[in-house]
KOLGUDREN-896529 format. One line per 10 residues: number of its first residue (from 1); their letters; for each residue z, x, y of C-alpha. Coordinates in steps of 0.05 Angstrom, whole numbers, plus 5000, padded with zeros to 4 digits. Layout:
<nodes>
NUM> a> Z/X/Y  ... $
</nodes>
This chain:
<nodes>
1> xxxxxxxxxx> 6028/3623/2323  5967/3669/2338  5927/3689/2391  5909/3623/2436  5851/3619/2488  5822/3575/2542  5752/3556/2518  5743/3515/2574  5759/3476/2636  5766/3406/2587 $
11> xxxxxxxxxx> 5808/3428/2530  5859/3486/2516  5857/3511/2446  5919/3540/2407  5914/3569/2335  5953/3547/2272  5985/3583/2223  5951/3574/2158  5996/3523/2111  5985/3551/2041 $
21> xxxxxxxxxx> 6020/3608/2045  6047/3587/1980  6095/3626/1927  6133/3612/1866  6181/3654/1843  6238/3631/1801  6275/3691/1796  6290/3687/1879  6364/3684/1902  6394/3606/1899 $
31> xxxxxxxxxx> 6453/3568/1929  6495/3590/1861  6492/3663/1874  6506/3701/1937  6465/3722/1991  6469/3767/2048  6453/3737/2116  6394/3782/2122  6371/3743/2058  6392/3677/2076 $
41> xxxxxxxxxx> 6345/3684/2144  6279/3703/2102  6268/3619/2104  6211/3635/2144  6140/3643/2123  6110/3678/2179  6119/3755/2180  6152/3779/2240  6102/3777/2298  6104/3853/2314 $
51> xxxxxxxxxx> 6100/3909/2262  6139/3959/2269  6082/4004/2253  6027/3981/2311  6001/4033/2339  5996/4049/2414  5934/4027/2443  5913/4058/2514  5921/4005/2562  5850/3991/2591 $
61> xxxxxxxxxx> 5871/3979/2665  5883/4062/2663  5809/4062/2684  5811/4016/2744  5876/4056/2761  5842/4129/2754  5774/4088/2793  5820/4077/2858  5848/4136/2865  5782/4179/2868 $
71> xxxxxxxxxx> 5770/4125/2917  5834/4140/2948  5814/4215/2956  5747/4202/2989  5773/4148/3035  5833/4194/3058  5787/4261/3062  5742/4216/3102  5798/4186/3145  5830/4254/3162 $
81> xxxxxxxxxx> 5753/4284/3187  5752/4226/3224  5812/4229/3263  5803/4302/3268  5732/4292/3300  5767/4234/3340  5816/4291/3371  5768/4343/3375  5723/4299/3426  5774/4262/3467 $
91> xxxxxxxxxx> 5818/4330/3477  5759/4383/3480  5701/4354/3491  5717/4294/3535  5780/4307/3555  5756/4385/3575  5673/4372/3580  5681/4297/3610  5637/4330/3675  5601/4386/3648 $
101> xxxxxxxxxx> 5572/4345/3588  5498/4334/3595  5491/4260/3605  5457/4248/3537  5519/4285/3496  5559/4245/3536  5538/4188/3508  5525/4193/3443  5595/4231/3445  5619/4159/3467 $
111> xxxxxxxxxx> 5571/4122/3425  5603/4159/3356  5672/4150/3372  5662/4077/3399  5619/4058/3328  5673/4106/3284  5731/4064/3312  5702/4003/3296  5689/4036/3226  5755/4054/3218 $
121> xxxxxxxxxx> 5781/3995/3247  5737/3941/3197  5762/3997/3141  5828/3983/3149  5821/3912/3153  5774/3897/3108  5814/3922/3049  5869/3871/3083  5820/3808/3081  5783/3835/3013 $
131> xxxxxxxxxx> 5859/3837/2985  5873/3777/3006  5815/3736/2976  5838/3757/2915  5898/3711/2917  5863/3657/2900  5832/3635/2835  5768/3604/2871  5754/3658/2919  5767/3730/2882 $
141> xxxxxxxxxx> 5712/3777/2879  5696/3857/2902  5638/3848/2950  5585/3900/2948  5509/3912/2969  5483/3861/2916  5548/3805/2917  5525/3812/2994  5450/3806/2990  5450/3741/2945 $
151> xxxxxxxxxx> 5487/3713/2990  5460/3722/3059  5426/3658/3060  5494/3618/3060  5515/3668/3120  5450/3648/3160  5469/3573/3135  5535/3586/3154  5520/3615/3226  5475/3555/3243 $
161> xxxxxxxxxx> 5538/3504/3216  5569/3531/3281  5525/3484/3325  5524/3429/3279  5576/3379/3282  5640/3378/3234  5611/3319/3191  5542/3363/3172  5584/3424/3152  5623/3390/3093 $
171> xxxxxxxxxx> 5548/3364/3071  5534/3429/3038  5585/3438/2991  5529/3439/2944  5496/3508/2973  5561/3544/2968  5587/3524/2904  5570/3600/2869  5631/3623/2920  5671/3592/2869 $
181> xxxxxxxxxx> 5638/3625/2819  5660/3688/2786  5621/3744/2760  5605/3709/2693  5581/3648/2729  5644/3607/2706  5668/3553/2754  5735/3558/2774  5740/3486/2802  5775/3461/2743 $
191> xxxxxxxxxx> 5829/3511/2748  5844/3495/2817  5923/3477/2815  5958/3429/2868  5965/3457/2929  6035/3470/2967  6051/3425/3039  6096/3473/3070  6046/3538/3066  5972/3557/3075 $
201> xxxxxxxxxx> 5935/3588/3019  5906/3657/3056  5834/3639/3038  5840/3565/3062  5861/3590/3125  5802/3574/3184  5810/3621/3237  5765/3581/3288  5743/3503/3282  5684/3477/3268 $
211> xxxxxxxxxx> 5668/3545/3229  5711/3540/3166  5654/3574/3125  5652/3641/3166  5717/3651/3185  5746/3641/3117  5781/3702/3096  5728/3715/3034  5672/3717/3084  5711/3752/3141 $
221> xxxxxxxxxx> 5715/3816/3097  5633/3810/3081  5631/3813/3155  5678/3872/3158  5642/3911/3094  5568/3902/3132  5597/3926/3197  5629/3993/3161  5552/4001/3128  5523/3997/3198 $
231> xxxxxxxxxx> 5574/4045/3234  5565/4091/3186  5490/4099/3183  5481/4098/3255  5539/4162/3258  5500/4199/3207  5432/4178/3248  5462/4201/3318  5496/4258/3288  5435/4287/3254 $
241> xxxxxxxxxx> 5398/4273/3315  5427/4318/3357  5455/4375/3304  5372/4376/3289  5342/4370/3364  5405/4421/3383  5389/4393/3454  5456/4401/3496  5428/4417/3554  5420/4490/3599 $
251> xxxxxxxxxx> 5477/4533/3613  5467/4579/3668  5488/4645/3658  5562/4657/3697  5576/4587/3690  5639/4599/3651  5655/4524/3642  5597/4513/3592  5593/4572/3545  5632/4543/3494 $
261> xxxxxxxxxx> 5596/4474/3495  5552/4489/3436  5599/4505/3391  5648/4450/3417  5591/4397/3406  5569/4424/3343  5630/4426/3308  5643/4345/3330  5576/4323/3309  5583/4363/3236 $
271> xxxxxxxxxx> 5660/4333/3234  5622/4265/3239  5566/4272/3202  5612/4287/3149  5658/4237/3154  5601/4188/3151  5573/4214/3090  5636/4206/3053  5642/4140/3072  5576/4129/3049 $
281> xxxxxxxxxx> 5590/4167/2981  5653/4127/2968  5609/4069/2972  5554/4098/2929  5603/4114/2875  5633/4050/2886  5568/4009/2876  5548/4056/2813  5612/4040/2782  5622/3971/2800 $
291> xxxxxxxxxx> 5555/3943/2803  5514/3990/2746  5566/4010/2699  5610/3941/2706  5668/3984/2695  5712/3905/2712  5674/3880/2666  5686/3929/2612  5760/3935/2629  5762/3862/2629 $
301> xxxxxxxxxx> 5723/3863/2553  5780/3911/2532  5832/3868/2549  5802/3811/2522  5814/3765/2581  5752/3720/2572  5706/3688/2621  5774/3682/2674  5794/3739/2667  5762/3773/2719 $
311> xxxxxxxxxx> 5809/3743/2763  5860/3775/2738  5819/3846/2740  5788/3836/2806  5878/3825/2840  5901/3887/2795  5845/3930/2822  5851/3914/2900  5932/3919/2889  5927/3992/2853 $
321> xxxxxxxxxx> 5870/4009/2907  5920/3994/2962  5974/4023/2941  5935/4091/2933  5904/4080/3003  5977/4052/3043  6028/4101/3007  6011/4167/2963  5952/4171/2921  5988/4172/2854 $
331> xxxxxxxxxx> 6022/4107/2877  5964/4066/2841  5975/4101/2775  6041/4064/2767  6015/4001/2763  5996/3963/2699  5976/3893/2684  6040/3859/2657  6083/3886/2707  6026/3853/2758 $
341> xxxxxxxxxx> 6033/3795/2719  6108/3789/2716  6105/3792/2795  6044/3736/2802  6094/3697/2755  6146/3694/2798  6101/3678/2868  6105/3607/2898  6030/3585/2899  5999/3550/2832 $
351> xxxxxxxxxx> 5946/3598/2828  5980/3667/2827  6023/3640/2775  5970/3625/2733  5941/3681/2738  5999/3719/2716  6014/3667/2656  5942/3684/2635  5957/3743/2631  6025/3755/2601 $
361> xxxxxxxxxx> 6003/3698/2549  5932/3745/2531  5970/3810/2529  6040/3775/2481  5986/3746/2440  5946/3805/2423  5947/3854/2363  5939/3916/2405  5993/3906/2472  6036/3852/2442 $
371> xxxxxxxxxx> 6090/3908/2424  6095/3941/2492  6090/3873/2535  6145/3843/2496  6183/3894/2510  6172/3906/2581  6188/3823/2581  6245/3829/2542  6285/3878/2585  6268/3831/2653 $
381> xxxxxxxxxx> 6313/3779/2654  6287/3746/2713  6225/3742/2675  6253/3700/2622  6292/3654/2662  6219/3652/2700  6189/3633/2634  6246/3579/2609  6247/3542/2673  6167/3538/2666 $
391> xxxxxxxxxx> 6174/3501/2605  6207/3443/2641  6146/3430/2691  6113/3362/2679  6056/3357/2730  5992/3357/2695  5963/3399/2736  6010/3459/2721  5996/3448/2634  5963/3515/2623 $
401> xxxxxxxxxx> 6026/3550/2667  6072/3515/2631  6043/3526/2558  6025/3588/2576  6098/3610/2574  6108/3564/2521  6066/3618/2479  6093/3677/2507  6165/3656/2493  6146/3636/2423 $
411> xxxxxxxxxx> 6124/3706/2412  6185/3732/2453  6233/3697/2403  6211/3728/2347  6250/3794/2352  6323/3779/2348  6352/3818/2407  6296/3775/2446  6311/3712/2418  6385/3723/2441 $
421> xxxxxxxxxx> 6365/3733/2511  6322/3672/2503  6380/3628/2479  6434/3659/2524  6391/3628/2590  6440/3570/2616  6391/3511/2604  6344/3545/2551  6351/3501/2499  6341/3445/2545 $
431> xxxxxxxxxx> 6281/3469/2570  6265/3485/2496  6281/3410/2484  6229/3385/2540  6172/3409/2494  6182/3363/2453  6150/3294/2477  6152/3237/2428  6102/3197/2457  6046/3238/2403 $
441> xxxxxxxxxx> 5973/3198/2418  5933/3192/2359  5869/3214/2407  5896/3289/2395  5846/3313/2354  5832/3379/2315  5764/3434/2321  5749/3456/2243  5694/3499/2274  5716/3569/2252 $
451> xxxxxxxxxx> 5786/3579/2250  5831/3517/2251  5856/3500/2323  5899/3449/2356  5860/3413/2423  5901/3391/2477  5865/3332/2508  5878/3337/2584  5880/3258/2583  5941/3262/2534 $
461> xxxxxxxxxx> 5989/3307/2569  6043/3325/2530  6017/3315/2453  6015/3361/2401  6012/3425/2429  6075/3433/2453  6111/3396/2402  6088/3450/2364  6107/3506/2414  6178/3472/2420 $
471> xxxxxxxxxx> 6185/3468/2350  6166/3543/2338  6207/3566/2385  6266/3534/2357  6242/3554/2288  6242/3639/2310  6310/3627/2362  6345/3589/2296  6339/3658/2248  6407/3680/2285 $
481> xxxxxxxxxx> 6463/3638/2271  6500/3639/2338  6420/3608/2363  6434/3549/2315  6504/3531/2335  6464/3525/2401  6409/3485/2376  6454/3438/2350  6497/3424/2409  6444/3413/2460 $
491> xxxxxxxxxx> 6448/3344/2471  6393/3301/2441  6360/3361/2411  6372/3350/2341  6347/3287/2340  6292/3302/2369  6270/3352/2308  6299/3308/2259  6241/3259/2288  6181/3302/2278 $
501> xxxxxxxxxx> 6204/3298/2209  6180/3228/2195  6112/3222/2152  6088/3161/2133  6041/3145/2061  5977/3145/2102  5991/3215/2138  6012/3244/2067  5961/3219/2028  5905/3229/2070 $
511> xxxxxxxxxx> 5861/3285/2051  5832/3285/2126  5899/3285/2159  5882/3332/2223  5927/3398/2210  5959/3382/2280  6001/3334/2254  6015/3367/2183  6038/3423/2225  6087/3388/2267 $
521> xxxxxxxxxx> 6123/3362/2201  6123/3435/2173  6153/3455/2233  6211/3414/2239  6230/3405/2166  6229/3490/2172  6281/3478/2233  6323/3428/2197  6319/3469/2133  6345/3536/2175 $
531> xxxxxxxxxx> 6402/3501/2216  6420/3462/2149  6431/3531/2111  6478/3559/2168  6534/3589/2145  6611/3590/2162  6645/3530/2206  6579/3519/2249  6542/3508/2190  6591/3460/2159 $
541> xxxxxxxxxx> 6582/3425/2238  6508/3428/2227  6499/3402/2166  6545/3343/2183  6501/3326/2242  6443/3331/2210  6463/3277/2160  6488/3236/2202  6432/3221/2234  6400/3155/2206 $
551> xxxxxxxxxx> 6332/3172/2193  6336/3245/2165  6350/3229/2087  6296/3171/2086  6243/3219/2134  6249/3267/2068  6251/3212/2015  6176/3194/2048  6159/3274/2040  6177/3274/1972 $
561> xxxxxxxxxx> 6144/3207/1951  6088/3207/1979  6080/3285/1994  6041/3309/1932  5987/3339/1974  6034/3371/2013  6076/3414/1965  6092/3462/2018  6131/3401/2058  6161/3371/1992 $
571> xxxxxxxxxx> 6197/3443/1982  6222/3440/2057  6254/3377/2047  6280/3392/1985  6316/3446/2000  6338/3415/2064  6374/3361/2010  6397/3428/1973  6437/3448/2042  6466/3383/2059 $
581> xxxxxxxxxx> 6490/3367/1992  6540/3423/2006  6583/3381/2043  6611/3325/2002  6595/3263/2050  6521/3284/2064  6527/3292/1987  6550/3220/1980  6494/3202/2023  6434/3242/1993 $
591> xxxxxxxxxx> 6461/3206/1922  6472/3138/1951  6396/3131/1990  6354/3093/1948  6296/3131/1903  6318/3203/1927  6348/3223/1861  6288/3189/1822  6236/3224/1867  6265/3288/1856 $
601> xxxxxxxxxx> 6273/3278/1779  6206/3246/1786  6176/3317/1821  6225/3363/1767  6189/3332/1708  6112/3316/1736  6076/3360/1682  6009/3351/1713  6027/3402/1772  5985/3455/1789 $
611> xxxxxxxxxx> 6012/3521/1771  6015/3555/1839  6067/3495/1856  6125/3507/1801  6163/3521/1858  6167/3456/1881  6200/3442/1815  6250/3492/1812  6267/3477/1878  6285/3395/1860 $
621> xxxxxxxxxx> 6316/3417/1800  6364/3465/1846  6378/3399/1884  6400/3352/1827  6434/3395/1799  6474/3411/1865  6471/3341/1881  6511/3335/1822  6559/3376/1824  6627/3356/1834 $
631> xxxxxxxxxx> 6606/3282/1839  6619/3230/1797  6592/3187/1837  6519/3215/1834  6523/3248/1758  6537/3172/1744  6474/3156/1782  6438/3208/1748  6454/3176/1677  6430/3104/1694 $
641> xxxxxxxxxx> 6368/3137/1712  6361/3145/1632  6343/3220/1645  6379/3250/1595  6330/3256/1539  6277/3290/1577  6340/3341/1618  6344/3364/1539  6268/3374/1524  6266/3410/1590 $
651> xxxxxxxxxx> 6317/3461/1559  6261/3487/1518  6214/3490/1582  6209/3561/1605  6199/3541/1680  6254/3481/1676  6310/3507/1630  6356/3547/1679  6359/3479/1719  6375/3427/1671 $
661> xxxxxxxxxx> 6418/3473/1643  6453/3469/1705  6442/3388/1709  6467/3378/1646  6533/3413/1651  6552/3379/1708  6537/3314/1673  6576/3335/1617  6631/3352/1666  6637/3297/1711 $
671> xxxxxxxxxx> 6607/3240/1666  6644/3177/1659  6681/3154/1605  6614/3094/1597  6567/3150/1591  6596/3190/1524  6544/3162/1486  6485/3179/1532  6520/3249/1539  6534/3258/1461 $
681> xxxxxxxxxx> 6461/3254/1450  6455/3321/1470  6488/3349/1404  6423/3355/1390  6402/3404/1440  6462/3454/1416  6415/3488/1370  6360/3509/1427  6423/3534/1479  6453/3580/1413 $
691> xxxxxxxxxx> 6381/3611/1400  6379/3629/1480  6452/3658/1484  6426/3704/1431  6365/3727/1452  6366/3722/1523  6397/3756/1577  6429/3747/1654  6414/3680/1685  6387/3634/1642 $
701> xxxxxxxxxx> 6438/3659/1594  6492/3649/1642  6472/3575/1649  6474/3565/1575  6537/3602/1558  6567/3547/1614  6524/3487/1578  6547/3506/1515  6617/3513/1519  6614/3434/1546 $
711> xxxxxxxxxx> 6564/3404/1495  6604/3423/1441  6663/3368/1469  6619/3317/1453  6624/3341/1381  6669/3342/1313  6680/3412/1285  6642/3395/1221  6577/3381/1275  6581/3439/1317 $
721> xxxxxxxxxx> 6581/3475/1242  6515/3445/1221  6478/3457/1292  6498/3527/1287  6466/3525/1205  6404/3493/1249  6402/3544/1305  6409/3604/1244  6463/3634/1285  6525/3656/1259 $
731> xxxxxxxxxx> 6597/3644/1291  6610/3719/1287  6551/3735/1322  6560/3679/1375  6624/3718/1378  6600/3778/1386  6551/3770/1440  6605/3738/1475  6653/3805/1470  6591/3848/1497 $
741> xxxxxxxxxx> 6581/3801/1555  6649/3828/1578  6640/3897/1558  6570/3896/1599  6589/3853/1656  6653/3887/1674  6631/3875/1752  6586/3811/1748  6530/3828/1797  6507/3772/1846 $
751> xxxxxxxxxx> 6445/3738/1804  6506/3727/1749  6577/3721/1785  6600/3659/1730  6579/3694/1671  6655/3724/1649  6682/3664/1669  6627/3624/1620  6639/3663/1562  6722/3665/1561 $
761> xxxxxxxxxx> 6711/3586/1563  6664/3590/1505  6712/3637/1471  6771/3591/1480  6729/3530/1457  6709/3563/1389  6780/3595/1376  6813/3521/1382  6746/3491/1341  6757/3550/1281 $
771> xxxxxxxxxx> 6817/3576/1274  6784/3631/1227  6743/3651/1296  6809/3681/1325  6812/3741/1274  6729/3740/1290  6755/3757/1357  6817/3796/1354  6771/3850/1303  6709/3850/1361 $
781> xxxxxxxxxx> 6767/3872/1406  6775/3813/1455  6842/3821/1478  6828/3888/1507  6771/3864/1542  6803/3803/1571  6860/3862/1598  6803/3889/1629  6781/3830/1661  6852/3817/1698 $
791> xxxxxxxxxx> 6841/3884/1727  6768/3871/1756  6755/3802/1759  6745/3778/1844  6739/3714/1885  6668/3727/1868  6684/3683/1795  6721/3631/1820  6658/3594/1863  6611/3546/1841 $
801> xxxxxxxxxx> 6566/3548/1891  6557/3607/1966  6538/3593/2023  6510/3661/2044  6578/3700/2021  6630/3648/2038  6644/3612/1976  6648/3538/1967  6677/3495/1913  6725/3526/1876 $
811> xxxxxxxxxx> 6721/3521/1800  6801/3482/1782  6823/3530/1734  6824/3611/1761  6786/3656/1715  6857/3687/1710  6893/3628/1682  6833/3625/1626  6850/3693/1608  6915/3687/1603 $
821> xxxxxxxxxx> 6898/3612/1552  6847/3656/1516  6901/3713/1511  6941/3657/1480  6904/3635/1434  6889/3703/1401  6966/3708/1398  6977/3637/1368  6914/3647/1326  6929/3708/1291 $
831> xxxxx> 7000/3687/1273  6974/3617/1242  6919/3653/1206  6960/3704/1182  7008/3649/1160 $
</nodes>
């Protein structure tokens, strides 16, 4: 799942993974050999969603953060002059000079201080009411000279709605709407969430009646911010006054309680002077970089918030600003924009949560920060509960919340010691489960503009979206096998997945089928395929659950009849069949659903298939043949299907031979007694299988060695003599190759674990065929390598099949009791040749 945004207030648009990620590669690791679990997992196409290799990226916010405190500086260097001047004229001047003051000084003395409380006191406060409007969605913004100016004609509208009566004010809704606008002129309206009963919203709050406009807190702090402007010009204007006129009236000479007046005065009206002009700076370099550099706006561009985003800028600025102006300067530097977001996520009121989804969601979802905010979400458990519980929220109203942390915990998931801590939440996987709603409306519909994308209709809460969330979440969480044990014992879960599965004829063959619903099938055939291919007793547990639910084998019979222009889901359910069929019931079941072992013979042998989608055919031929194995039930099936003829052309089929190799052997093992005559037909293949146990090497010659040594049943000595005259091989050099299998192989490797065991059979077959093959053997120097296969051989040989590194189905004869029959024969052999 990539990057998602919110286009706009109608539709909320999620990105797809591209489905033809398509490869074929025959030589890849298969139920009959081993795998590790860290090889079993790779059933995934996407690549993990965070390299390892990202680089750090400076997080943008730093600027906004290094902005407020230089603000910090001036407002507190300001602050201290002006409680300095504020003690140096009520303890000096007016507290020592209250009656020897000329009567002007002693007025403008009261004058400054009256104006620089009021300063101070709308400072304080106006950060308070400025703060607060930030809270809400509707109603953030940083008010400055030219936010102010264009709006002074609502104030003046706003000041006459105080003598109008309560039915006029609401009348001019209209004239106020761009209050609801944000800097980029996008309306917030349609993001406005459902309001709490028990709790006022801080900028809803009317402080008198019959004025909501004015005394709303958004407009209280323009109120505040214009009376700061004014108290500090007219300090600076009075100040320089009198520091310029120098007029502080006549001290007679003697009068000893006035010859320290000038310098008492002058130092107040320079101590307020320049507190005024810092104020007045700190503005200035507020407006230049607010206003003329748009340093939001650029910080807001960085983090590539969009259009909203400035929401989102506009609360972490006034909350770094404050904390720099109520605590220590460097206090502001701490903060960053997911750990903001992680506490908005966890507030009460609609809109702060949103805002902090928006911005977790922007931040997991991008290329540059994904790394770090995953992590910092990771180690905060209370964020992840935060996050799970948001999944189970149905109101309409609270969608983008809800699949906002749908997104970010799809992300989360994808790192396994995330994905634990995801699963481990009591309730997770139910929440998980809520996601997926299968009441899908046909009115979902897809953009092709550009990239593809999924749009959620706001009229069809609930569609495809976040099925697809809920199914990719499952699909990351069920890469650890503990996660899948999970997934299967939530209750109702499972079918729920197995139900997304189903695609019907006109979905499959539809060349205009909208990707949203192609997706959702990919999705949850991945799931089933990954909880299918458990391993140990939970996988045994999964896979029985999985078939027994009704619909799951006929949901994949549709795929794979009707799915040719879907190759990618024909392989998924495939090798879901491949999974299943390790049990023996779900076998039973596969073999007994009508058309499933024709469509997959039908798919093994379609000629007319594009290269790029052979691996569609190896994987069906995988599945017969394990459908087949140990079942006489389906290798019965198999043979009515009259298959036989075209299994034995396909040994001569590059891309099909290893497979019906495999087929074949396990007809010609479990075939009934009715069937020897469809099964001796393939005498004639014996020459083909020679020629490749000669020239070719490690898997495909593993297969053959094991076909061979079974063909050659269905056949009198004198034939197996002429096919090897037809294949131009030589019993000696059969023989031979055979011997330096088990010199080379002394530790069968993983891609080859039957091959011993496939050649002492072969041996055994030929030395009771020819007795003159015995001395063949006992000169090549069998004996001592069968010795040395008692001392090496492992429970590696004695498996038919693996799931992961457990073995499963256990071949009935040991590989040491057919040493110990070959060893025999070479003793019983020489003696009656020698005889």
């Amino acid at each position: 799942m990539e990057r998602g945004t919110s286009t706009d207030s109608g539709s909320v648009c999620v990105q797809v993974v591209e489905l033809s990620r398509l490869t074929a590669n025959d030589s890849g690791t298969t139920i009959f050999e081993p795998q590790s679990s860290i090889e079993k997992r790779e059933s995934s196409n996407e690549a993990s969603p965070i390299s390892p290799k990202t680089p750090a990226f400076r997080a943008p916010e730093k600027k906004l953060t290094l902005f407020a405190l230089r603000l910090a500086i001036l407002e507190k260097v300001a602050t201290g002059l002006g409680a300095l001047g504020f003690i140096w004229a009520t303890v000096v001047l007016l507290g020592g000079f209250a009656i020897t003051l000329d009567k002007s000084d002693f007025w403008f003395v009261t004058i400054i201080l009256l104006i620089e409380g009021a300063r101070i006191f709308s400072r304080s406060h106006e950060l308070e009411w400025q703060h607060q409007a930030t809270w809400s969605i509707a109603d953030a913004g940083i008010y400055s000279f030219r936010a102010i100016r264009t709006s002074s004609h609502n104030l003046v509208e706003a000041i006459k709605s105080i003598f109008r009566p309560i039915s006029l004010v609401g009348k001019r809704s209209s004239r106020t709407r761009n209050i609801t606008e944000n800097a980029d002129g996008t309306s917030f309206r349609s993001c406005q969430r459902k309001q709490s009963t028990r709790t006022w919203k801080s900028s809803d709050v009317p402080i008198l009646p019959y004025a909501q406009w004015v005394f709303l807190t958004r407009n209280i702090s323009k109120l505040l911010y214009w009376l700061q402007l004014a108290s500090a010009t007219a300090c600076v204007a009075l100040s320089l006054m009198k520091l310029i006129k120098h007029d502080y009236g006549e001290v007679a000479k003697g009068d000893t309680d006035k010859r320290n007046r000038y310098a008492a005065l002058n130092i107040f009206y320079s101590l307020a002077l320049a507190e005024a002009l810092l104020f007045l700076v700190e503005k200035a370099y507020w407006e230049w970089k607010v206003i003329y550099c748009k340093l939001l706006e650029e910080v807001n561009k960085d983090c590539d918030l969009g259009p909203t985003g400035m929401v989102s800028i506009r609360r972490f600025f006034y909350d770094a600003y404050s904390r720099c102006i109520n605590g220590s300067i460097f206090d502001g530097l701490k903060m960053d924009m997911v750990s903001l977001a992680m506490d908005l996520l966890d507030s009460n009121f609609p809109e702060e949560q949103l805002i902090g989804a928006r911005i977790l969601r922007q931040f997991a979802l991008s290329e540059r920060f994904s790394n770090d905010t995953l992590q910092k979400i990771g180690i905060n458990l209370s964020v992840i509960e935060r996050l799970v519980e948001m999944l189970n929220w149905k109101d309409p109203q609270e969608e983008e919340i809800r699949r906002s942390a749908a997104e970010i915990l799809s992300r989360l998931a994808g790192k396994k010691q995330n994905s634990l801590r995801v699963a481990g939440i009591p309730g997770a996987m139910e929440s998980i489960s809520s996601l997926l709603q299968t009441n899908r409306n046909s009115s979902c519909a897809t953009d092709e503009i550009g990239e593809k994308k999924i749009i959620f209709d706001h009229a069809n809460y609930g569609c495809w979206t976040f099925n697809h969330l809920g199914l990719l979440i499952l699909k990351k969480l069920a890469r650890d096998h503990d996660n899948c044990g999970k997934i299967g014992n939530t209750r109702g879960l499972l079918p729920k997945i197995i139900d997304f599965t189903h695609a019907g004829e006109s979905l499959l063959k539809n060349e205009h089928a909208t990707s949203s619903q192609i997706l959702t099938v990919k999705y949850s055939l991945q799931v089933v395929k990954m909880l299918a291919s458990t391993t140990g007793d939970g996988g045994k547990h999964l896979r029985r659950e999985i078939s027994e639910v009704v619909f799951t084998i006929s949901n994949i019979r549709d795929v794979l009849r009707h799915g040719e222009k879907q190759p990618l889901l024909q392989k998924l359910g495939i090798e879901i069949l491949t999974s299943l069929a390790i049990e023996e019931d779900a076998k039973e079941r596969i073999g007994g659903t009508g058309g499933i072992l024709k469509e997959l013979f039908n798919i093994f042998f379609k000629e007319e298939m594009p290269e790029n989608q052979n691996h569609v055919r190896i994987a069906a031929g995988e599945a017969i043949a394990m459908l087949a194995l140990d079942s006489k039930s389906n290798c019965h099936r198999i043979l009515k299907l009259k298959v036989v003829g075209k299994l034995k052309d396909a040994l001569e089929i590059p891309l099909l031979r290893v497979n019906a190799g495999r087929i074949l052997r396990n007809l010609c093992t479990y075939g009934e007694s009715d069937c020897f005559n469809q099964l001796r037909g393939l005498a004639t293949s014996a020459p083909i299988v020679l020629k490749t146990i000669i020239s070719e090497e490690h898997k495909l010659q593993e297969v053959m060695i094991g076909l061979a040594a079974h063909i050659f049943r269905f056949m009198t000595p004198e034939e197996s003599s002429i096919m090897f005259q037809v294949a131009g091989v030589r019993e000696e050099e059969l023989a031979n190759t055979l011997v330096q299998i088990l010199k080379k192989y002394q530790f069968p490797p993983t891609k080859v674990p039957r091959i011993r065991r496939f050649a002492i059979e072969l041996a055994i077959w030929m030395m009771r065929d020819e007795v003159m093959n015995v001395q063949s053997f006992k000169q090549l120097g069998l004996e001592e390598e069968l010795e040395g296969v008692l001392e090496t051989t492992s429970e590696l040989e004695n498996f038919n099949i693996f799931s992961g590194t457990i073995g499963l189905s256990r071949h009935n004869a040991s590989i040491h009791s057919l040493v110990e029959t070959a060893l025999k024969l070479l003793t019983q052999g020489h003696h009656a040749a020698f005889h």
